[in-house]
C-alpha positions in Angstrom: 47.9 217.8 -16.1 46.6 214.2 -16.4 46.1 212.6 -12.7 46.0 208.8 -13.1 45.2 208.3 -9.7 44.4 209.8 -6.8 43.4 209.1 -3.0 43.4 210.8 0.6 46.6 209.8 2.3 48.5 211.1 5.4 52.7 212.0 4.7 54.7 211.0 7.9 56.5 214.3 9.0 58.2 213.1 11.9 55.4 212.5 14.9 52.9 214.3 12.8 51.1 212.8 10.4 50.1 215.3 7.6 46.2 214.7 6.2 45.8 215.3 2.4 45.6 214.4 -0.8 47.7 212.1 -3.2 47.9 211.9 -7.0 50.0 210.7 -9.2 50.5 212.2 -12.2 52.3 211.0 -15.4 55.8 212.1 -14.2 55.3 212.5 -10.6 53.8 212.7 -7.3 52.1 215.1 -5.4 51.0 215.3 -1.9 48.5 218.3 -1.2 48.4 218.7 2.6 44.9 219.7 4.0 44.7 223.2 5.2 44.5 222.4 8.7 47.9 220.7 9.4 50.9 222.4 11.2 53.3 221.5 8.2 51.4 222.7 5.0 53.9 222.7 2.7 52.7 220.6 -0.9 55.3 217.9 -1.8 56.5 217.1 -5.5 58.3 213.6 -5.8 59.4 213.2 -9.2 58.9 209.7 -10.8 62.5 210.0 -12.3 63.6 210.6 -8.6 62.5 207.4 -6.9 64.3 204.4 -6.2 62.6 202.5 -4.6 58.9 201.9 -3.3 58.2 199.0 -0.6 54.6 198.3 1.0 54.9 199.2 5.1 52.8 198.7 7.6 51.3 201.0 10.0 51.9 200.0 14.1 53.9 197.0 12.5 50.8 195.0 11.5 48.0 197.1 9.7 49.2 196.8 5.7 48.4 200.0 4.8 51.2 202.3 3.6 54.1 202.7 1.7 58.2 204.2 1.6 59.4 205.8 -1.5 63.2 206.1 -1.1 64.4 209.4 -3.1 68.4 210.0 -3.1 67.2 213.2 -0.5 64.9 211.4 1.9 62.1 208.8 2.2 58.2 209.3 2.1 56.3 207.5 4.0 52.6 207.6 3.0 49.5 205.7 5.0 46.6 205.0 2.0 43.7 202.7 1.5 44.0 200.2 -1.3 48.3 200.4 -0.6 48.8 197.4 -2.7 46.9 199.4 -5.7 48.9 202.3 -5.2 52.3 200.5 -5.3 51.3 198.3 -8.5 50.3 202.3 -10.1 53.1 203.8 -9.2 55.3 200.8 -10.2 53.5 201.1 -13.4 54.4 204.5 -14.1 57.9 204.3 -13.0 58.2 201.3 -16.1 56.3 204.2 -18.1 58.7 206.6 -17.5 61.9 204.4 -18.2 60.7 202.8 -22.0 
């Protein structure tokens, strides 16, 4: 499948912090947890599943991640280039909607 962008990130899961890798892809997103983390499970966030997606900041000043609020739960993802990966994923949420 066609990855449009993707970047190392860490998935808050509760106090832990989860290292890996996230893409986005045409109609989702997936988070691929390196193999030495606890929590190991790979997360699939379908585009069609988010509804909404504000920048965050890490220790309440460092402007580096992002929540993506599903009807299930919320993601919260530290990246570099945050404002990037908003815009993208912005971007492919209009995609997916016209």
């Amino acid at each position: 499948m066609y990855v449009r962008y993707e970047g190392l990130a860490n998935l808050s899961q509760g106090f832990e912090g989860v290292g890996g890798t996230l893409y986005l892809m045409a109609d989702h997103l997936r988070f691929e947890p390196h193999r030495i983390n606890i929590q190991g499970q790979t997360e699939e966030i379908p585009l069609k599943d988010i509804l909404e997606i504000n920048k965050a900041e890490s220790l309440g000043f460092i402007p580096n991640s992002f929540i993506l609020k599903t009807h299930l739960r919320d993601y919260k993802f530290v990246v570099k280039k945050r404002n990037y990966w908003v815009d993208a994923i912005r971007e492919a949420l209009t995609s997916q909607q016209n």
